[in-house]
C-alpha positions as CSV (number, residue, x, y, z in Angstrom):
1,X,26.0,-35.1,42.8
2,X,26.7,-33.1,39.5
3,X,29.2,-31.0,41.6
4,X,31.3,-34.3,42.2
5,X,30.4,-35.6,38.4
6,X,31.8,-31.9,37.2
7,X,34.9,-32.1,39.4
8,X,35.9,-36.3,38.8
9,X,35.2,-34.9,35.3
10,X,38.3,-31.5,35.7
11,X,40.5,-34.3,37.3
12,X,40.1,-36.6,34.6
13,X,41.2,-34.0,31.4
14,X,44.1,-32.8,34.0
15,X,45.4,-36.3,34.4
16,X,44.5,-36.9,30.0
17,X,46.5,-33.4,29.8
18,X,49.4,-34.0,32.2
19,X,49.7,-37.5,30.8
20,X,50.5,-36.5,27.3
21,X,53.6,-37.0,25.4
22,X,55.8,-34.1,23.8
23,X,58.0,-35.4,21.2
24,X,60.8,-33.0,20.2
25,X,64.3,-34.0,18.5
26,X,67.6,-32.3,18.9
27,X,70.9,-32.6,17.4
28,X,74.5,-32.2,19.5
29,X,77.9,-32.0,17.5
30,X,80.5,-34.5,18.9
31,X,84.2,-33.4,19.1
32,X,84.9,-34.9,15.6
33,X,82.3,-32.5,14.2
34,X,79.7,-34.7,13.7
35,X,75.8,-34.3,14.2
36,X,73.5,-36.4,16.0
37,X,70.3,-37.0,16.6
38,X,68.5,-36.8,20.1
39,X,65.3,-37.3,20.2
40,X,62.9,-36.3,23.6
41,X,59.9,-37.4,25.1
42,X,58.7,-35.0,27.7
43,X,55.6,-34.4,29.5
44,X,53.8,-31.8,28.8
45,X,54.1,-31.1,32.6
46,X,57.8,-31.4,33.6
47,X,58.9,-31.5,37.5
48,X,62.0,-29.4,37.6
49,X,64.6,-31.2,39.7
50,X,64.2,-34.4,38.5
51,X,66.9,-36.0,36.5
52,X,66.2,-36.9,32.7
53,X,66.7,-40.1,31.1
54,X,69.2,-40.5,28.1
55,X,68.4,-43.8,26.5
56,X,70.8,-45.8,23.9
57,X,69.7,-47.8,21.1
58,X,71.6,-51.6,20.3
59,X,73.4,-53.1,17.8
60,X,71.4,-51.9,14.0
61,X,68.3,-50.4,16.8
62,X,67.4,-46.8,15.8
63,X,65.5,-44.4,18.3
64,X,62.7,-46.2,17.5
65,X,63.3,-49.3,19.4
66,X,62.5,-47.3,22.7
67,X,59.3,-45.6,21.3
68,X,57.4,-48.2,18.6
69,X,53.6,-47.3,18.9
70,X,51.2,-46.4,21.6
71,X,51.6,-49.5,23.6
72,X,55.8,-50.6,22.9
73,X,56.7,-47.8,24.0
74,X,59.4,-47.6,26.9
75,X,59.9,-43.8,26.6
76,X,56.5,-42.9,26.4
77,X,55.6,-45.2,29.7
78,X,58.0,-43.6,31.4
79,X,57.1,-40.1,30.4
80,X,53.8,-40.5,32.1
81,X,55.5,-41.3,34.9
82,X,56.9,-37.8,34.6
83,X,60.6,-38.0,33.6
84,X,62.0,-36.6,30.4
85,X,63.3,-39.3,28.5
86,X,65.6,-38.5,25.5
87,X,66.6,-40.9,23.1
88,X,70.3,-40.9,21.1
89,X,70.7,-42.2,17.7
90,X,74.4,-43.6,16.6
91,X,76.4,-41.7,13.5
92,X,75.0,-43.2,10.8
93,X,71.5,-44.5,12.4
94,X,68.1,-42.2,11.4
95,X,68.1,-39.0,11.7
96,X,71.7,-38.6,12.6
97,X,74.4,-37.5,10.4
98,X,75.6,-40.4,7.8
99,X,77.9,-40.4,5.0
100,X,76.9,-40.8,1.5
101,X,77.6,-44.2,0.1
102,X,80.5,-43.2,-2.1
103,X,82.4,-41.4,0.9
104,X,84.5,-44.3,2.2
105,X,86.2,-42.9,5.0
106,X,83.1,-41.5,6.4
107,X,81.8,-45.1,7.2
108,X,85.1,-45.6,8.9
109,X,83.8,-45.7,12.6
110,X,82.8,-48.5,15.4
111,X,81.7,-48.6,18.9
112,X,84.2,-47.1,20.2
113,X,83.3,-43.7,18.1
114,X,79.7,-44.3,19.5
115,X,81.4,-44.7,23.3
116,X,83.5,-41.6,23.5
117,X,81.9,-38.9,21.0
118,X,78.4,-39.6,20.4
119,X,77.2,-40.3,23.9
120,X,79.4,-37.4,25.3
121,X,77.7,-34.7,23.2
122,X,74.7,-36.5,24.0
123,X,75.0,-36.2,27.5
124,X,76.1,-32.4,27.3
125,X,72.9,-31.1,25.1
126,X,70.7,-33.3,27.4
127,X,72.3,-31.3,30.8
128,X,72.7,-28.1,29.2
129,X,68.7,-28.6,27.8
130,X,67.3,-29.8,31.0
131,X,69.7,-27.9,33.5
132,X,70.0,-30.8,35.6
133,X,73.7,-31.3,37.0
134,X,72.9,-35.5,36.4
135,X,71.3,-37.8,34.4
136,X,70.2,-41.5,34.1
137,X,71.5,-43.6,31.4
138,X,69.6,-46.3,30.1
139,X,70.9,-48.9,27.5
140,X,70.0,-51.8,25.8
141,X,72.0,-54.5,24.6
142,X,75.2,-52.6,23.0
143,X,73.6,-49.4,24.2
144,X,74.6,-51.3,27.7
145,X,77.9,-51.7,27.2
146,X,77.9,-48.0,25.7
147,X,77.0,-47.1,29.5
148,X,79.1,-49.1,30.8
149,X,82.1,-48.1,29.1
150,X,81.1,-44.3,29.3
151,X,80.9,-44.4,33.0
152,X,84.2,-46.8,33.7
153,X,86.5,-44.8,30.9
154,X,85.3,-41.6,30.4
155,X,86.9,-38.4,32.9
156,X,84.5,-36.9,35.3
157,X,81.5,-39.2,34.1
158,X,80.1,-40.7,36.7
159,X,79.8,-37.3,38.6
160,X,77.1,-36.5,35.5
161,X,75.2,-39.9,36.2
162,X,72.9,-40.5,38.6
163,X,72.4,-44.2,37.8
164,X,72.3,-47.0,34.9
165,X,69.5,-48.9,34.0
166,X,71.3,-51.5,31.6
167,X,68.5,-54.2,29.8
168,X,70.7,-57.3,28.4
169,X,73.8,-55.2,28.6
170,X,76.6,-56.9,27.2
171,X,79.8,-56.0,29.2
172,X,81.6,-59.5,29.0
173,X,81.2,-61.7,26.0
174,X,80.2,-65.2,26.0
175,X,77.3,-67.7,23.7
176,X,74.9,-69.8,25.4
177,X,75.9,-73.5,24.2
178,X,73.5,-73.9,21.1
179,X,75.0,-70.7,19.9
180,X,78.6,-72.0,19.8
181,X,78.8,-73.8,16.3
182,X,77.6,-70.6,14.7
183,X,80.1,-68.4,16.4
184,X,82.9,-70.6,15.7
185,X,82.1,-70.8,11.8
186,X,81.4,-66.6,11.5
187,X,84.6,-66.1,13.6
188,X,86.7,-68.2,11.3
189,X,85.2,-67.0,8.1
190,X,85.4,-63.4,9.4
191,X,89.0,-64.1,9.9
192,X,89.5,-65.6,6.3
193,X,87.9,-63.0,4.8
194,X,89.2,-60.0,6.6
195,X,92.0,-58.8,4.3
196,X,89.6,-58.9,0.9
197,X,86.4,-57.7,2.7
198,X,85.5,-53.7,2.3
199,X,84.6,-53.0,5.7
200,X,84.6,-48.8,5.9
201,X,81.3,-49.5,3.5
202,X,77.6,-49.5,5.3
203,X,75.9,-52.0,5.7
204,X,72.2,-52.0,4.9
205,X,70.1,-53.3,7.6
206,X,67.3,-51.0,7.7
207,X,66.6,-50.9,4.1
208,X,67.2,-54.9,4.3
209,X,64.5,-55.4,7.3
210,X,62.1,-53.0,5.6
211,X,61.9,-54.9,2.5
212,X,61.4,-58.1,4.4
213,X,59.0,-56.6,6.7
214,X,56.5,-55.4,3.4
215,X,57.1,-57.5,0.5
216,X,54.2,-60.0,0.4
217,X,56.2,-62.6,-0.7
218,X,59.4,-62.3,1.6
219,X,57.4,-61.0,4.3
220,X,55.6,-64.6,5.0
221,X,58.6,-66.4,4.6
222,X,60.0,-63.9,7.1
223,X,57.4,-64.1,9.7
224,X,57.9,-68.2,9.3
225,X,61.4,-68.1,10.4
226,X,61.3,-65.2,12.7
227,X,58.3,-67.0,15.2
228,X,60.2,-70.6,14.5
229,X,63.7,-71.3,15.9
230,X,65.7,-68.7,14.0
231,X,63.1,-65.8,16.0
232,X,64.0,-67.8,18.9
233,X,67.4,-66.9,19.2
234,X,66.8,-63.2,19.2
235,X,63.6,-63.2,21.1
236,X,61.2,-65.5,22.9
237,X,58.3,-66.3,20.2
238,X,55.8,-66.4,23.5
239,X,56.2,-62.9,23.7
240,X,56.0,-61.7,20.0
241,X,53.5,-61.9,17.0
242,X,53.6,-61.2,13.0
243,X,52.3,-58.1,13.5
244,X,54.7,-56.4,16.1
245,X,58.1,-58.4,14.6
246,X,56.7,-56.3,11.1
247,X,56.2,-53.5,12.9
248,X,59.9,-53.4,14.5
249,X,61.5,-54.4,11.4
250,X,59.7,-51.6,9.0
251,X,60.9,-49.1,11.6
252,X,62.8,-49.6,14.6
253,X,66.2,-50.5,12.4
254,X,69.0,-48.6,10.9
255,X,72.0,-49.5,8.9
256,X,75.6,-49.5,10.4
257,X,79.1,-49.3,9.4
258,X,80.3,-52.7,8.6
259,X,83.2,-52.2,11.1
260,X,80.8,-52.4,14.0
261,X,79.8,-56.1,13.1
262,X,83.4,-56.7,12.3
263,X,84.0,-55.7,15.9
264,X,81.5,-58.0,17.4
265,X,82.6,-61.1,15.4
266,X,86.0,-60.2,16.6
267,X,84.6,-60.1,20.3
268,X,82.1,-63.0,19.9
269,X,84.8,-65.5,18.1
270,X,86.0,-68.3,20.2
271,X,85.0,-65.5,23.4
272,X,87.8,-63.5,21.9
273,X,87.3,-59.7,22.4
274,X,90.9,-57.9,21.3
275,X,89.3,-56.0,18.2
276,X,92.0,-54.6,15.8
277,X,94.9,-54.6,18.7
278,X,97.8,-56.2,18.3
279,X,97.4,-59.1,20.5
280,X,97.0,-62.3,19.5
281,X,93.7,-64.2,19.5
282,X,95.2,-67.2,21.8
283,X,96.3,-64.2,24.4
284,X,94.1,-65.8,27.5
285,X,94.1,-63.0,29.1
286,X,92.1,-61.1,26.9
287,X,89.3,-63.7,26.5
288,X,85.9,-62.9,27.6
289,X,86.4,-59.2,27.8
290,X,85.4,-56.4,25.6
291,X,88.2,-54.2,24.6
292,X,88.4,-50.7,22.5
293,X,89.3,-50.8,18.5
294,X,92.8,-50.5,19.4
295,X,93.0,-53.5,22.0
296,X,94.4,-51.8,24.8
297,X,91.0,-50.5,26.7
298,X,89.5,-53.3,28.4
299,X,85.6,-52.3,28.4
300,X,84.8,-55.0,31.1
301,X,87.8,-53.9,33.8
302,X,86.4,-50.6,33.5
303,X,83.3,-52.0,35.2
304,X,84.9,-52.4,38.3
305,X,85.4,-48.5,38.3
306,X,81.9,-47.6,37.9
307,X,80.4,-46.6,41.8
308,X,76.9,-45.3,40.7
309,X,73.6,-46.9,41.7
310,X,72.5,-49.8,38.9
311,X,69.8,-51.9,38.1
312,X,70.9,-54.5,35.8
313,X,68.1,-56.4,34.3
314,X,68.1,-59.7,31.5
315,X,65.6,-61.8,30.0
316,X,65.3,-65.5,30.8
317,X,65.3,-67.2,28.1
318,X,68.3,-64.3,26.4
319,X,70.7,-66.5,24.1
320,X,72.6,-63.4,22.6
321,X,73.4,-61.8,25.7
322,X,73.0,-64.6,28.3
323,X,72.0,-63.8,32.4
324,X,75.7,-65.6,33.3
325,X,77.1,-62.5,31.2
326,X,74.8,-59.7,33.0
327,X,75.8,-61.3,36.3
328,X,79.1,-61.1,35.6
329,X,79.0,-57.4,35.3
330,X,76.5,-57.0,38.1
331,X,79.2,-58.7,39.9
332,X,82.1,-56.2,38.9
333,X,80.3,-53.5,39.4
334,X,81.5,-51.2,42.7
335,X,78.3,-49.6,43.0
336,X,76.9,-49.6,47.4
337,X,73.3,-49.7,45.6
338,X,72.7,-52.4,43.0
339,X,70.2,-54.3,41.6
340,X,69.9,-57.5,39.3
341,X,66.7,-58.8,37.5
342,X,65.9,-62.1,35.2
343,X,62.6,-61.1,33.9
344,X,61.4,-65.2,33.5
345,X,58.0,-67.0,33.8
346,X,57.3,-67.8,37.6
347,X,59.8,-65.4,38.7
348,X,56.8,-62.2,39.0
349,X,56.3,-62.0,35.2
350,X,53.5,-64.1,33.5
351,X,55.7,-64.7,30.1
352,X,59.4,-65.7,29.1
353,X,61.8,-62.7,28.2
354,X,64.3,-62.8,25.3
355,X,66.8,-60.5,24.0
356,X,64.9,-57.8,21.8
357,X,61.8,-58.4,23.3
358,X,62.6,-57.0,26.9
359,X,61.9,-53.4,24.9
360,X,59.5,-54.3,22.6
361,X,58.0,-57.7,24.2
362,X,54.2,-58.5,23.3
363,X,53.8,-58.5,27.6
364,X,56.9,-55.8,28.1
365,X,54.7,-52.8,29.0
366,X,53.4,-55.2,31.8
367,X,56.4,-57.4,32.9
368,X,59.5,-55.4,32.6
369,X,58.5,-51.2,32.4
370,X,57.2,-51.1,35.4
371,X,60.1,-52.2,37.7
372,X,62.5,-49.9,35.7
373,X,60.1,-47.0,36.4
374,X,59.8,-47.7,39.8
375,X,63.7,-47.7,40.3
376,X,64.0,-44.7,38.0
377,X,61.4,-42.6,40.8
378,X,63.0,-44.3,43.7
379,X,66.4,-43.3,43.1
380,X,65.5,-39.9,41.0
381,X,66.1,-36.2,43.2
382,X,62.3,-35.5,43.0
């Protein structure tokens, strides 16, 4: 009997041991000569042959979106599943190189910068680090359509990706009805404003959110209209509380060049998504579609290109990034092996899903890690 104690006791500190996290960050220089931030979550025990995870952050989300504490944390679940899970962080976001405030130019970037120079030397340190031929890509939100446009646009790219795990992955832009009045005004006042506004300038978001998050006095007005129906449009307020909306706004946000919002309100606007390009806004062809700072990329054709297994996954009750939208590139997607998701009460998951809650979600290490782990092992070499 104290034989069997002693040896349940040996496979217990093994398991406590070969569950544990390594954290580690690394930097790769993109072709323009910049330096960003990569930041890995291992186990301590890695199994050689099987392809790491390179996860991307959304819109203003730093790394930390993908690793908030001991429980919201999708890196760390996944690392005690056993894969390596690295994390990249946008020029400009964290630890990642950013311009000082009085270097203009420096802020002059958008998502197209993060698409095609960031994620590339991201991808390279990750394969030359690990050694593995292939990698998964993982991407939330804008980090989604980062994937997306990576694998459809990029030379050679889809011969260094195993597969894409995309969680509310915008790839085609439209609002959910309620949403529609609020576009429309942004879009117009965006265009009004355009010529006079200083958009190569940062803007603050993650000093903003961390003065909301620990100010007493902002900090309850905050919590007010982030569980009431402002909260509701970014997340479902079933699945959050105070305490984890402070938590993600004190840390899991970053600032960002003001041209990457100018970008999206061009995108968003009356489903107009021709960015700086010359077309006109009335040019029906270009509605609904993502296109590259110079309007002659179309992001959401390049879906069609893309051949690589996929899970795409959405939240319910999303109003940013709606399921019609996900479908829609599910649906363009060439890929022989692909799956689609709504993570929604009475459809396996005990609580409604939003937007940024699908990462960081009160219920999220119960109803949404485990079916992107299980994909991740299903489809991974070893």
């Amino acid at each position: 009997m104290r034989l069997a104690r002693l040896f349940v006791s040996i496979l217990g500190l093994c398991a406590a041991v070969l569950a544990q996290e390594v954290r580690e960050t690394y930097f790769a220089t993109t072709s323009d000569g910049i330096s960003v931030a990569v930041h890995r979550v291992r186990p301590a025990q890695l199994i050689e042959g099987r392809e790491p995870v390179l996860c991307l952050p959304g819109f203003i989300e730093n790394y930390r979106i993908y690793d908030l504490d001991s429980r919201h944390t999708l890196a760390g679940y996944l690392a005690r599943a056993g894969l390596d899970v690295w994390i990249l962080e946008y020029r400009g976001v964290g630890d990642s190189w950013k311009p000082r405030w009085w270097q203009v130019r420096g802020w002059r970037f958008s998502v197209d910068d993060f698409m095609h120079q960031d994620l590339p030397a991201a991808v390279d340190l990750v394969l030359r680090r690990t050694g593995s031929p292939r990698l998964f890509l993982l991407g939330h939100s804008m980090g989604g359509l980062n994937a997306y446009g990576y694998c459809g646009t990029e030379p050679g790219a889809q011969r260094r990706v195993r597969g894409i795990v995309t969680l509310a992955g915008a790839g085609k832009m439209s609002v959910v009805p309620s949403m529609r009045p609020l576009t429309v005004i942004l879009f117009t006042l965006s265009r009004m404003l355009e010529p006079f506004m200083p958009w190569d300038v940062p803007l603050p978001t993650g000093l903003a959110f961390q003065l909301l998050a620990q100010m007493p006095i902002l900090r309850d007005m905050t919590e007010q209209m982030l569980m009431g129906a402002i909260g509701s449009v970014v997340w479902s307020t079933s699945n959050m509380n105070p305490a984890l909306i402070r938590t993600m706004l004190r840390w899991a946000i970053g600032d960002i060049s003001m041209n990457v919002p100018k970008q999206f309100l061009r995108w968003i606007g009356a489903q107009e998504t021709c960015t700086f390009g010359p077309s006109p806004w009335w040019d029906q062809p270009r509605r609904s579609r993502w296109y590259d700072a110079n309007g002659f990329v179309s992001y959401t054709d390049a879906i069609r290109r893309i051949r690589v297994p996929a899970l795409v996954m959405v939240g319910g009750v999303d109003q940013v990034v709606p399921r019609e939208n996900c479908l829609d590139c599910f649906r363009r997607l060439r890929s022989a092996d692909k799956t689609f998701v709504v993570i929604e009460r009475g459809n396996g998951s005990q609580v409604d899903v939003g937007h940024e809650d699908i990462l960081v979600g009160d219920q999220s290490p119960i109803a949404v890690f485990p079916t992107i782990r299980w994909w991740l092992l299903d489809h991974a070499t070893r």
